[in-house]
C-alpha atoms as a printed R data frame, in Angstrom:
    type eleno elety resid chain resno       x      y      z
1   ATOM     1    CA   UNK     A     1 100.064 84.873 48.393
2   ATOM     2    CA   UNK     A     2  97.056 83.550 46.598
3   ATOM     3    CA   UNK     A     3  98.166 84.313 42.707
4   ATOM     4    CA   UNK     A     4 101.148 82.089 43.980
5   ATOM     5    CA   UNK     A     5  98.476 79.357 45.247
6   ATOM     6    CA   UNK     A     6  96.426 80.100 42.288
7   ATOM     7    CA   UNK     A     7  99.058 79.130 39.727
8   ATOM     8    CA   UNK     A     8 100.438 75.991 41.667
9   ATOM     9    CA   UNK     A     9  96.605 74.653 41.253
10  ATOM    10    CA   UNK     A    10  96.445 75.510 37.924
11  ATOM    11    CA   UNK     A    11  99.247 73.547 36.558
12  ATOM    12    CA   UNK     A    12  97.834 70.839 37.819
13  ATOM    13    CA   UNK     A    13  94.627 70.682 35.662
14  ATOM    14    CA   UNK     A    14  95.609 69.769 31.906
15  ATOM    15    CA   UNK     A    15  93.481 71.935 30.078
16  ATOM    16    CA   UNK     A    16  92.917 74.830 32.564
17  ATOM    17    CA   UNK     A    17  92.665 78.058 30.731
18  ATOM    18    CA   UNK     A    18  91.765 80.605 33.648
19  ATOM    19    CA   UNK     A    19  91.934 80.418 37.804
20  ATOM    20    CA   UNK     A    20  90.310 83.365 39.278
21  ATOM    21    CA   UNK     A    21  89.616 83.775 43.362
22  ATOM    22    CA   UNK     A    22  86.560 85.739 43.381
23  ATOM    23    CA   UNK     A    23  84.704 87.401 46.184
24  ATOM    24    CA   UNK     A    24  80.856 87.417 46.944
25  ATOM    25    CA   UNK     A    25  80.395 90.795 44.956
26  ATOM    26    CA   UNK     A    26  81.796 88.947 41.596
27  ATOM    27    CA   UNK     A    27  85.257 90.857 41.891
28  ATOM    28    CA   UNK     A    28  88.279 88.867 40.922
29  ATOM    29    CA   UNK     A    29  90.562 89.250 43.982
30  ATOM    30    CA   UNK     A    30  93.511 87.276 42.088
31  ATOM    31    CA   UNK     A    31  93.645 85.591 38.665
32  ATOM    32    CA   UNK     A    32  95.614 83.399 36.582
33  ATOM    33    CA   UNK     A    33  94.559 83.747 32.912
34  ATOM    34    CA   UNK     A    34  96.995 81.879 30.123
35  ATOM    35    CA   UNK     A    35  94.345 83.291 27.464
36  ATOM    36    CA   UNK     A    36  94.034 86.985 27.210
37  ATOM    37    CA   UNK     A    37  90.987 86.846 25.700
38  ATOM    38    CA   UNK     A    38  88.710 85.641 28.482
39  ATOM    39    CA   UNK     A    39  87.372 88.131 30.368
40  ATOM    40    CA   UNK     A    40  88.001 86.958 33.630
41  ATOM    41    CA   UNK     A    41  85.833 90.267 35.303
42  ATOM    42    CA   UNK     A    42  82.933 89.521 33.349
43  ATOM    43    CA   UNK     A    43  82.821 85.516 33.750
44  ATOM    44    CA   UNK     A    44  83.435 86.679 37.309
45  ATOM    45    CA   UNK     A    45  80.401 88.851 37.725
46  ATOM    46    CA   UNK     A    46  78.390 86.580 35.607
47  ATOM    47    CA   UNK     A    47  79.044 83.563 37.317
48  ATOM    48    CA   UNK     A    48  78.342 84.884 41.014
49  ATOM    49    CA   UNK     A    49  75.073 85.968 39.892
50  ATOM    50    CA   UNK     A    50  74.264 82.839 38.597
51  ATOM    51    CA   UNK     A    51  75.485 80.761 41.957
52  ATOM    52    CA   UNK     A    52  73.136 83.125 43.860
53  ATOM    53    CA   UNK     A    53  69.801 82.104 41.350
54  ATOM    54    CA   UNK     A    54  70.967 78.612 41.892
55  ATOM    55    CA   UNK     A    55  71.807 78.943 45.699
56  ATOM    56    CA   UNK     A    56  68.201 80.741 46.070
57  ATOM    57    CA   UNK     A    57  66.441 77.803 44.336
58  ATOM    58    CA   UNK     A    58  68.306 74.929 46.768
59  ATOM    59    CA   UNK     A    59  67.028 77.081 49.635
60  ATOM    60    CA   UNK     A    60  63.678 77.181 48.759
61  ATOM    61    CA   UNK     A    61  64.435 73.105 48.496
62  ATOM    62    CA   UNK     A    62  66.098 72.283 51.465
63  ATOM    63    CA   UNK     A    63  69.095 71.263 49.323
64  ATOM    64    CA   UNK     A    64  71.805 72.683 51.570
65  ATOM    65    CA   UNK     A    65  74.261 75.278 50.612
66  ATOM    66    CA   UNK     A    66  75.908 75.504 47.102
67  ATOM    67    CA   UNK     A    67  79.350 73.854 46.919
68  ATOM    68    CA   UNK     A    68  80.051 73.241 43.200
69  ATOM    69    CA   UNK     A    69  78.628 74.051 39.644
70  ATOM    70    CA   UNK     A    70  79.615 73.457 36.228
71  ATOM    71    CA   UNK     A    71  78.575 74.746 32.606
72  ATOM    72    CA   UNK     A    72  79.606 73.426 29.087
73  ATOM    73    CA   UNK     A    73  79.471 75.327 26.104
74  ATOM    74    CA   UNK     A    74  80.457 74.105 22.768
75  ATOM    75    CA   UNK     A    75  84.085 75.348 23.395
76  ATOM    76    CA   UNK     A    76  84.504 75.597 27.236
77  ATOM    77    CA   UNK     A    77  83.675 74.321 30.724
78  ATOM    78    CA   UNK     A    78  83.318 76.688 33.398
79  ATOM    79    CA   UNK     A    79  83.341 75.635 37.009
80  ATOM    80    CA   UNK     A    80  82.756 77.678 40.134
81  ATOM    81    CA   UNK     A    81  83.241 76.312 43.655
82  ATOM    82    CA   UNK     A    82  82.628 77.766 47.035
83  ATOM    83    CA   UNK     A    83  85.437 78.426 49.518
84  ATOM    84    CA   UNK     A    84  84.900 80.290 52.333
85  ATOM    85    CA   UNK     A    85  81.590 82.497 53.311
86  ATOM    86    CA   UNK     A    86  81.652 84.607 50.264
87  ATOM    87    CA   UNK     A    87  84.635 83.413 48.071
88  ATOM    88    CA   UNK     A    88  84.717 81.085 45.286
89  ATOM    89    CA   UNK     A    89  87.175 79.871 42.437
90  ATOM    90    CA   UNK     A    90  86.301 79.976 38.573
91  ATOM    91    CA   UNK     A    91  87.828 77.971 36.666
92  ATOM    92    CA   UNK     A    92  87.500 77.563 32.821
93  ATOM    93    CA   UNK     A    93  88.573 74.676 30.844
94  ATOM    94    CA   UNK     A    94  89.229 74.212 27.527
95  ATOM    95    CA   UNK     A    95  86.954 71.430 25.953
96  ATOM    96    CA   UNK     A    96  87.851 67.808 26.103
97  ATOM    97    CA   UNK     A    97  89.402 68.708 30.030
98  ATOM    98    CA   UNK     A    98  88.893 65.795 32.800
99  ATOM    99    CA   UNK     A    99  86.469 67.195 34.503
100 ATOM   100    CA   UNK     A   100  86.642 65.402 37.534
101 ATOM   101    CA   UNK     A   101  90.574 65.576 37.791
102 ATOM   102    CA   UNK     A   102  89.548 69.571 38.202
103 ATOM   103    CA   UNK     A   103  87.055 69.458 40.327
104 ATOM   104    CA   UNK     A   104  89.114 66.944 42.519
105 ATOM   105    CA   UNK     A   105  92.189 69.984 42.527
106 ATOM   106    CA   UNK     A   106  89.306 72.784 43.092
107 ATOM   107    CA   UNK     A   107  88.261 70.677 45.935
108 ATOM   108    CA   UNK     A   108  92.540 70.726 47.206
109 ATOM   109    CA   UNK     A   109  92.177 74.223 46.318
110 ATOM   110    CA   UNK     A   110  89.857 75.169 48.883
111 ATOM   111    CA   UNK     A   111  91.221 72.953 51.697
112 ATOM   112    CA   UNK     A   112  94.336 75.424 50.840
113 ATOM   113    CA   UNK     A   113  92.883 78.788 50.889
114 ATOM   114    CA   UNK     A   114  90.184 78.730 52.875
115 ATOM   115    CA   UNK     A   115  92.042 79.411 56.507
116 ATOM   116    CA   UNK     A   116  93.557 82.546 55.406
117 ATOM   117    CA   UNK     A   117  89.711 83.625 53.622
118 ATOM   118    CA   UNK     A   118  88.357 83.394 57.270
């Protein structure tokens, strides 16, 4: 059900490389990867820990909860949005991507999954 979801999103982002649903411990639950050589798990586990340091620093602001974050290296653009209570979607990009065309269909994305994440 969601690797079907995931790949209907992905299409839709010109330049998507990976879609990954991930749960709060950093585990992929379902991927779609066009490039073998990403490592999906590790971006994954990576990428949670990071959200918690940043979610942990809004706190301490009075920010409000972490929806969205984005990092650009010299060859990629990763993006990790929350879903549900725990879940979130990576998504990398290849460089040169529109980045706001992806996080618009993140955004679609979790309108879609989040019911069935409750």
């Amino acid at each position: 059900m969601f690797l079907e979801r995931l790949g209907k999103v992905i299409k839709r982002i010109d330049g998507a490389l990976a879609l990954s649903l991930v749960d709060a411990d950093g585990i992929p639950i379902e991927a779609v990867n066009s490039r073998p050589e990403i490592d999906l798990e590790a971006l994954a586990a990576e990428s949670v820990a990071q959200l918690r340091s940043v979610a942990t620093v809004d706190s301490e602001l009075a920010a409000g909860p972490l929806k969205h974050y984005c990092v650009t290296t010299a060859s990629q653009t990763l993006m990790v949005s929350s879903v549900a209570d725990g879940y979130c979607l990576l998504l990398v990009l290849d460089q040169g991507s529109n980045l706001g065309r992806a996080r618009y269909e993140l955004r679609r994305a979790q309108l879609l999954l989040e019911p069935d994440l409750r």
